[in-house]
Steps between C-alpha positions, in 0.01 A plus 500: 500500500366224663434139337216263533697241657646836695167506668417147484811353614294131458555518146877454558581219691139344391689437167767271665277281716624193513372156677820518762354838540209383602615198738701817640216722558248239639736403776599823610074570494461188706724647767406868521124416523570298785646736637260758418202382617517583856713814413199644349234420709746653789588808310097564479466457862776738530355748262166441729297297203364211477781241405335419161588848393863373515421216294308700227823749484664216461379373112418767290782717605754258464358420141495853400856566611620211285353670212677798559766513751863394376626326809480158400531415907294737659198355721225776559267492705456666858748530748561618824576852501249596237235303654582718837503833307137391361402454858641789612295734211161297493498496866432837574223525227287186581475243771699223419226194436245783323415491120655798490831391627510282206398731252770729601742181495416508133479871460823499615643208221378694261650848535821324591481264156378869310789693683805208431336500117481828448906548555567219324380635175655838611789293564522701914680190658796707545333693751522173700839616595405739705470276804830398568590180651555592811137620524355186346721273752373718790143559398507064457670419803248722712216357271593159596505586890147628467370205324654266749339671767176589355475089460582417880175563550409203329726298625338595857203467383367857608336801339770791509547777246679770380690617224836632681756287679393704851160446392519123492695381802260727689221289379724208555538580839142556582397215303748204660207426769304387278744260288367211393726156599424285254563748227820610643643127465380494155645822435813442671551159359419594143771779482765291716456257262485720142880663669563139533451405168685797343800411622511146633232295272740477209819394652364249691298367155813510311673275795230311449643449115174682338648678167552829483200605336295264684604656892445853316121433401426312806653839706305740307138280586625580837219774544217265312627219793459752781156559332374114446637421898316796658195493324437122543604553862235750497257309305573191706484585834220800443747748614262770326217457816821574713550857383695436188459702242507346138446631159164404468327434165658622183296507170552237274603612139672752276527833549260680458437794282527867713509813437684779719312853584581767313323735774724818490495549872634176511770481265615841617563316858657273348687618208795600708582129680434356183804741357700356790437160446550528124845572591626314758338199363690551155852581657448168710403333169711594287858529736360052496442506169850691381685254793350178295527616204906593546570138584379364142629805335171581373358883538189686654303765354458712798229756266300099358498372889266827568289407278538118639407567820257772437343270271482226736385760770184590300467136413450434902263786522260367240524142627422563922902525588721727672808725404757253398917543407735260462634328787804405610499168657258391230701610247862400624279089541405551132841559362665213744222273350648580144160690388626604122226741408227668615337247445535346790312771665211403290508087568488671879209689447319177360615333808349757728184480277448152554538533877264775510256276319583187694701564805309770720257281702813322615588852696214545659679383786844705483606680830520857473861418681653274293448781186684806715761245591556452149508908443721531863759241349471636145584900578764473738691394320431864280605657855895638462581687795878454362424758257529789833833419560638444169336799422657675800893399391423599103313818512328727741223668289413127376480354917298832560237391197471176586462554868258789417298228283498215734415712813239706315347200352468309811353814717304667251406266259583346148354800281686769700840278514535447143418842415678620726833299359461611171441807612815517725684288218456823224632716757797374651579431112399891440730585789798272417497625096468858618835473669696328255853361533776773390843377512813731446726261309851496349707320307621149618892498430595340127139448403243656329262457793342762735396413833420694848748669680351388831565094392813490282771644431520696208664857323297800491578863425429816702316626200292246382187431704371175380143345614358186402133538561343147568144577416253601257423855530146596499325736724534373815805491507648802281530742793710255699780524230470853468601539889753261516685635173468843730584409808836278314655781282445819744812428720672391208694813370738295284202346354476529106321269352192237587436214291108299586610108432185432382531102459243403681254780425207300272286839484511826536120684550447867428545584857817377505638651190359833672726435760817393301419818335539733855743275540739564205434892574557511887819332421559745198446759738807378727712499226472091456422295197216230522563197265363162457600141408401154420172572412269274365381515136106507600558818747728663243215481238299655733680801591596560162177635449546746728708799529680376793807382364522866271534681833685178654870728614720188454498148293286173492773277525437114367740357796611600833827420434490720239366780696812388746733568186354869395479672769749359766824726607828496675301472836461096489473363820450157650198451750496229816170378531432612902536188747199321591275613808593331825239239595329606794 
């Protein structure tokens, strides 16, 4: 049973809170909200809201998820590839700039927070696991090529569409006539200069003998300094009667209170891509949140951060946000900045607060340009291409899913890519357990250790038969063993006994015990003996309570060498393993 401070994970490390705690916490504050500032006004232009939406997910949220999550670095709020997976599900059901587009946004919050809440407290995060790496790096990767594009636009200074990669350079294409100049240098010169300062601005300040800590703060303000120079540039030289486009005016003050729909029509549309960006947004969160969290050897509730995020989800749709996870970069600047709670996340939110109170008129005059810059620089470097060929040298069915993810994605869209990957990541995991790994094995000379015939050599005997099955058996798989037992002991006429090494088998379903059973009397039948060994204590208990092991013809043995010892004869023989394949 679950614990108060179980749920309220606050209560724990609130006890401890210390005043070098608190210096800790404040700094690392200081330098996320800096940096998240013009992350969340971009990811609402990404998401197609207004950028105060990215603000207002930015406060409450964060302060909810300090209540509840247990990642004591975690930075929530939104991030790239949620904030195009809200575009991509609001944007067929309103027109981006409606009232309805932003009810939706917070329709959308809400199921997500209700959906991540509801399997926390059902404790459903394994189910998480179900989209494999592979999928996750593939469905990213092509996620982070669509956003890039899907900004260039801005960057041009053009109106072009779409919501597919063919879809966009199309619109690109047709749209380069009309690119605006003065844009494009602003656009070009704010993301030359954000690459700039990722990977040249703190070398050159540390040459400069700045202190560590000092060049790091100064390089993560590189996006507020790209903001400041382009929007007094703009402000300056009246670069908005030139065809600029800026942010415009943002409303001064809080969030406000807001309520999502709870129109059935509507939440049926959405219900779906709010299951989808439930759960890519927690395995992104919490694969950052279990990575931190390994480094100060501290652990992560995977069931409590449901209810984290989902709280802070809901908290965003009642305060006129967006879907929000944790992010990476955010996260990975909050643990370098030696944030020691969550509480960190909280002196952020205050921070955003007070620039949502105080700061917003000074935006008015932010290029459109300089914030997708900021989003170009900030998910490409979420684009892995590597991952292919890597992929490609490891394992087949894992190149073929994340292919299948990044090419579906890109041509068809972020819904039907990441369905699609899960999808294809149950099967090819369906396929590759239905055909588990059999070995024949035998005994590696003066040991007590079995291993395959085909890769060492070892003794075997003309009438012992033994198989180590390297698999669970369950359903899908139980026929597959019942053939290859066949199709091993038919030309075998000097074949006596079979003995299942069942070492690796963790469970045995009724369908499979249906099949050891036809089995046991096929070989019966042939004059054979069917016996197993090394099996574990959980399956044992289990078919104890069955009948099986009454009609069983030969022994449950509790070693293979002991097996080996029983029911050997005089026809020992030692096995070559076959020379390796000639590279062709």
């Amino acid at each position: 049973m679950k614990t108060l401070r179980d749920y309220f994970p606050i209560l724990t490390w609130g006890r401890h809170y210390d005043r070098q705690t608190l210096s800790d916490d404040l700094l690392a504050a200081v330098i996320v909200t800096i940096m998240l500032i013009p992350q969340s006004l971009a990811y609402a232009l990404l998401a197609g809201l207004p950028p105060q939406a990215g603000l207002y997910a930015s406060i409450a949220p964060i302060i909810l998820y300090a209540v509840f999550g247990t990642s004591r670095a975690l930075a929530v709020g939104p991030v790239a590839v949620v904030s195009l997976m809200t575009a991509a599900a609001i944007g067929a059901i309103a027109e981006q700039g409606s009232m309805g587009y932003g009810v939706a946004a917070l329709t959308l919050a809400f199921l997500s927070g209700a959906i991540l809440v509801l399997m926390g407290v059902l404790r459903l995060g394994f189910l998480a696991n179900f989209l494999s790496h592979p999928v996750i790096a593939g469905f990213i990767t092509a996620s982070g090529i669509l956003i890039a594009v899907s900004q260039t636009s801005h960057i041009l200074g053009v109106s072009a569409g779409g919501h597919t990669l063919p879809e966009m350079v199309m619109a690109l294409i047709g749209a380069l006539p009309q690119t605006n100049p003065v844009t494009l240098i602003i656009g070009v010169a704010a993301t030359g200069f954000l690459f700039w300062v990722r990977r040249g601005l703190k070398p050159l300040l540390r040459r400069a003998g700045l202190g560590p800590r000092a060049a790091d703060i100064v390089t993560k303000a590189g996006p507020v300094l790209a903001v400041v120079a382009s929007t007094l540039a703009v402000s300056l030289l009246d670069l908005h009667a030139q065809g600029v486009r800026v942010v415009g005016v943002v409303p001064q003050g809080l969030p406000p209170l807001t309520l999502p729909s709870l129109s059935p029509d509507l939440i049926g549309l959405l219900l779906v891509p709010a299951l989808l960006i439930s759960v890519i947004g927690f395995v992104e969160s919490v694969s950052v949140a279990q990575t931190l969290a390994a480094r100060r050897r501290q652990r992560i509730d995977p069931d409590q951060e449901l209810i984290g995020l989902g709280a802070a989800n809901l908290g965003a749709a009642f305060t006129g946000g967006m879907p929000v996870t944790g992010g990476f970069a955010r996260s990975v600047v909050n643990f370098d900045a030696g944030a020691a709670t969550a509480a960190a996340g909280a002196f952020t939110a205050i921070g955003l607060a007070i620039a949502a109170l105080a700061l917003t008129p000074l935006i008015h005059d932010l290029p459109i340009a300089t914030l997708a810059a900021t989003i170009i620089v900030a998910v490409l470097s979420l684009v892995d291409l590597g991952i292919l060929r890597r992929a490609w040298a490891y394992s087949r069915t894992d190149f073929l899913a994340v292919a299948a993810t990044i090419l579906l994605t890109l041509t068809l869209g972020v819904e039907v890519g990441v369905s699609a990957g899960v999808l294809l990541s149950v099967a090819l995991h369906l396929y590759k357990s239905s055909r588990p790994h059999v070995a024949e094995v035998g005994l590696v000379p003066g040991t007590q250790h079995f291993r395959n015939i085909l890769r060492h050599e070892v003794q075997t005997d003309d009438a012992v038969l033994t198989l180590r099955i390297d698999e669970s058996l369950y359903f899908a798989n139980a026929r597959f063993l019942e053939d290859h037992v066949a199709d091993r002991v038919t030309p075998d006429c000097s074949l006596r006994h079979v003995v299942l090494m069942c070492s690796a088998v963790n469970e045995i379903d009724l369908s499979a015990l249906e099949s050891l059973e036809a089995i046991a009397h096929r070989l019966h039948t042939m004059g054979i003996t069917l016996h197993l060994s090394e099996v574990k204590g959980p399956v044992m208990d289990r078919l104890k309570s069955t009948d099986f092991l009454a009609h069983l013809t030969g022994r449950v043995f509790l070693s293979q060498y002991e097996a080996w010892e029983a029911l050997r004869g005089q026809g020992v023989i030692v096995r070559q393993p076959p020379p390796p394949a000639p590279v062709r």
